[in-house]
N, C-alpha and C positions, 0 to 999 in steps of 0.2 A: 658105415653103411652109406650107399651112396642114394639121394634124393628119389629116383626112379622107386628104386629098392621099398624103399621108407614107405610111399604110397603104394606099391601094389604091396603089401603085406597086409596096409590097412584094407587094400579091395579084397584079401583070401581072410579076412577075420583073423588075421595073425596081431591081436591089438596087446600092450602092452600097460600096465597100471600107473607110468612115469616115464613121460617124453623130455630130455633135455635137450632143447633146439638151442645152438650158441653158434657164435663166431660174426665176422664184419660182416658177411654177405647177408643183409637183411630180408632180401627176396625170396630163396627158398626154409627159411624159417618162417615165413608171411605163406607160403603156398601150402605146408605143411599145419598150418597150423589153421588154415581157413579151411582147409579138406578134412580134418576131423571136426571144426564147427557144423560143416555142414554136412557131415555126412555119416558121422559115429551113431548118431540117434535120427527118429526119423520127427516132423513135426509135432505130431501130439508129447512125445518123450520131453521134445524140450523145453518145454515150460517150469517143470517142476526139478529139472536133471541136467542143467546146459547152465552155468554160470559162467561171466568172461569178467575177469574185473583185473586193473593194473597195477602194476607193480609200488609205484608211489603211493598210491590212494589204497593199498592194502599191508596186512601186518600178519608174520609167518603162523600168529597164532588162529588169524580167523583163517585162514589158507588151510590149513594141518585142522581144526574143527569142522570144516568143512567137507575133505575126503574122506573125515571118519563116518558121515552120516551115509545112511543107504538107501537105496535110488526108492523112487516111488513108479510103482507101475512099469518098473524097465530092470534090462539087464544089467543096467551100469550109467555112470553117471557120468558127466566131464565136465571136468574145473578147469580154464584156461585162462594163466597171470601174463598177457599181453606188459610188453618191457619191464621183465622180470629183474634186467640188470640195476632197476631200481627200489627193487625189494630188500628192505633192510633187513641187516642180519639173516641175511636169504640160508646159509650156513645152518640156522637151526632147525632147517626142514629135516636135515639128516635121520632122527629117530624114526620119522613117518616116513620116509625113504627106505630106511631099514626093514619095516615090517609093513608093505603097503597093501593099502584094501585091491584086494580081487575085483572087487565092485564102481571102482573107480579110477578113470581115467585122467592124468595130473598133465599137463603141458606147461609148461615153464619158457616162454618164448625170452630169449636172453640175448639180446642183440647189438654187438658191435668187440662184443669180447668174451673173452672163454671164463669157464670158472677151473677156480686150479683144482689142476687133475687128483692132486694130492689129498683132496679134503674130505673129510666121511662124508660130503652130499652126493661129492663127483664117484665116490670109490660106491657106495650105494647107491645110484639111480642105473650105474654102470653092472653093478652086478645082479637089481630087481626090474631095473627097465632099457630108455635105448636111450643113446646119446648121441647127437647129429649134429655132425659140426659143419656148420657154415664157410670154408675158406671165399675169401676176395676171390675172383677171378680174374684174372690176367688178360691184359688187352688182346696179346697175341691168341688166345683162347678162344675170344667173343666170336670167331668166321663160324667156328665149328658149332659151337652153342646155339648160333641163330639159324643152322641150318638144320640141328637137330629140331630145336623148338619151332619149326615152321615145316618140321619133314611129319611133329606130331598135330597139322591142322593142316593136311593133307596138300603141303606145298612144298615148292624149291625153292632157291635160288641160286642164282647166279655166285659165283666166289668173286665178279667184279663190284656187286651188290652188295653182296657183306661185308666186303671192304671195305668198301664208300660208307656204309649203317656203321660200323665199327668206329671211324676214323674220326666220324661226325657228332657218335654219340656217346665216345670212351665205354667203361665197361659197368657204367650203373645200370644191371640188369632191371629194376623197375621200370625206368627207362627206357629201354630198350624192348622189354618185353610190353608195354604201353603202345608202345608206338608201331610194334609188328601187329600186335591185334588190329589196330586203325589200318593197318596198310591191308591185312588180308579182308575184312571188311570191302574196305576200298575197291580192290583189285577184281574184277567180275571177267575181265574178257580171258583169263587163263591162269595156271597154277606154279603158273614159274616168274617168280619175282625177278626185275632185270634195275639196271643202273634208270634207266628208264622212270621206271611207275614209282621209285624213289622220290627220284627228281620230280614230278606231279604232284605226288603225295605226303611228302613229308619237306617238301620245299632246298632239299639238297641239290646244288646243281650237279648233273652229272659231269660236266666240262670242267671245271673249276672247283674243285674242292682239293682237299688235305691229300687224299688220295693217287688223284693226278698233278701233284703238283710234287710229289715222291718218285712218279715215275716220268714226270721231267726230269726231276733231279738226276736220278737213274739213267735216264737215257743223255744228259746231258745237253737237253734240249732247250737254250737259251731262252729263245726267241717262246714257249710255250710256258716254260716255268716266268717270265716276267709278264706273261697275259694272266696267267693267276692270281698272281703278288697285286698287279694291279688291280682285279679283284675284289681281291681280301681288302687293300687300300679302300674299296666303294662299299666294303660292306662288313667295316669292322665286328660290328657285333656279334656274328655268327661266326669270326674267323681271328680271334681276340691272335696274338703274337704267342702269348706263352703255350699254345695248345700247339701252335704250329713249333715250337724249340722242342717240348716234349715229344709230338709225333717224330721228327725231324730225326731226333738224338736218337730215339728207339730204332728208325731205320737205317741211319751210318752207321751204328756200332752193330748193327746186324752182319751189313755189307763186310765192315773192320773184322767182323770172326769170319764172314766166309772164307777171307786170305790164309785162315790155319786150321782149316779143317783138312785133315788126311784125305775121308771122301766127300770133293765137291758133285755128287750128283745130285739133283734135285730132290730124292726121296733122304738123302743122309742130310739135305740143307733141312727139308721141314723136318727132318727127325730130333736132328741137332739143337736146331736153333729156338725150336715149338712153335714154327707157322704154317700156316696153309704151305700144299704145295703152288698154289697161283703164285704164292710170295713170295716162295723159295725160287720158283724161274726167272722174276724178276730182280731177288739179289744177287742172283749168278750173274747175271747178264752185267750190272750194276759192276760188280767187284772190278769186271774185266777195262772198265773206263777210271775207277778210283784206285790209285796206288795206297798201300797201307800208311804210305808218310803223309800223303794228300789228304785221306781221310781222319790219322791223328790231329793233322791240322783244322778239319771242320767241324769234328768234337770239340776242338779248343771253341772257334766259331760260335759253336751252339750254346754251349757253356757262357760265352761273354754275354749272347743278344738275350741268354734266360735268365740272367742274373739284370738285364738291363728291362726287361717286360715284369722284372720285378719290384722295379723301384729303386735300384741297386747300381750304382756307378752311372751314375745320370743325372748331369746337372740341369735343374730348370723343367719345361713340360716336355714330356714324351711324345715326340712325332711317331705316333705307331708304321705308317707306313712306310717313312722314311727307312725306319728301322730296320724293317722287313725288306725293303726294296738292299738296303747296304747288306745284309744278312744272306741275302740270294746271290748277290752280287758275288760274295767273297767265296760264297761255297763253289760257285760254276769257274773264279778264276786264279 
């Protein structure tokens, strides 16, 4: 069931007596599980009916004593084990899984990995409650995501904006969703976020970031892509070397599958590849200046300068910009 899903069923009283929230993506296990704190019971309920205690500092048998008891002055009760994945012998909840009180709401927030599917806990919460699995989300993912989540607080933006938020802020949605509430906040003269009110507001340059320095590369524009580099050279800390090989590799070996794609139109590029259409125009254009044996060779490239912003085949101290500057050099010649 998908996160949307999960919340409006709690809004139609479709509530269940055992929520299994699991997987990496710790964000919407955190959203799910603060929307039934605060909103399963109303204030007076919770005093007596609202318990939250974690997973270390608890034991499965006060857990399982606990949902057998029954609400006082309410419809039902909620017990929520904030990082469950550290609840010992979590496995012997099973029985109380099996036959769970009607009267009590169980959340189990378990985060950064799943429980095997196979176990009488997972095969009973599965067939007496719900199970919601948390997946990572993918960078390529993050445009769509922030557009969603900013289309649901009555705003846009730009696809050169979520780019740029994307490229800046990888794909930790805490993160990211921290830092879009601060912008919409912020943002008072209109409802359409731009590369702009980024740049003001979260300190990204819109000229010089990860972003346009991709669509240098792309466009094959020297003289633009070593105004970046030099840059990132003034302002290593926000522009560390290994974010720039990771972004880097993510978008040559993009470019490298457009050359085998049957159809290269822009809707089969974002279809194919799983990026925006902004991104898919831009690696079309891209392919038509890198030849497939040019771009094996920049893979090679990125591979050597990622292993060297690692610590890794480098003798003595690391000239980060050096690096970066010989790194751009090779890719453009």
């Amino acid at each position: 069931m998908e996160f949307e899903a999960v919340i409006q069923n709690i809004k139609k009283n479709i509530i269940h007596p055992i929520y299994l929230l699991q997987g990496e993506e710790p964000y919407f296990i955190d959203e799910i599980s603060d929307y039934i704190e605060k909103n399963l019971l109303n204030d007076s309920e919770k005093a007596f009916n609202q318990t939250v205690v974690y997973g270390k500092d608890s034991s499965v048998v006060n857990i399982a004593e606990s949902c057998l008891r029954f609400p006082m002055m309410a419809q039902r009760q909620v017990i929520i084990v904030k990082e469950a994945q550290s609840l010992q012998k979590i496995e012997l909840l099973a029985p109380y899984a099996e036959k769970p009180m009607v009267s009590t709401v169980l959340v189990l927030c378990h985060k950064y990995k799943k429980l095997d599917a196979r176990t009488k806990l997972s095969q009973a919460i599965k067939k007496n409650g719900l199970i919601f699995t948390s997946d990572k989300m993918k960078e390529y993912q993050l445009p769509a995501w922030i557009e969603k989540f900013l289309a649901g607080k009555g705003f846009s933006i730009t696809p050169q904006a979520a780019q740029l938020l994307t490229s800046y802020l990888g794909a930790d949605l805490g993160k990211v969703a921290n830092e879009l509430n601060k912008l919409v906040v912020a943002v008072k003269d209109t409802n359409r976020i731009t590369p702009e009110h980024i740049e003001k507001n979260i300190g990204v340059s819109k000229e010089y970031n990860l972003l346009e320095l991709q669509n240098a590369l792309g466009e094959r524009n020297i003289l633009k892509a070593n105004q970046i580099i030099k840059y990132f050279a003034a302002n290593q800390t926000d522009n560390p070397l290994l974010r720039t090989t990771i972004t880097l590799f993510g978008f040559f070996s993009n470019i490298f599958a457009v050359h085998f794609l049957k159809d290269k139109s822009e809707s089969a590029i974002a279809s194919q590849l799983g990026v925006h259409p902004y991104v898919a125009k831009n690696l079309l254009a891209a392919s038509k200046r890198y030849t497939p044996t040019k771009l094996y060779e920049i893979i090679g490239i990125l591979r050597e300068y990622d292993m060297k912003a690692r610590g890794y085949d480098a003798s003595g101290l690391i000239d980060v910009p050096e690096l970066q500057k010989e790194m751009i050099y090779k890719i453009l010649h």
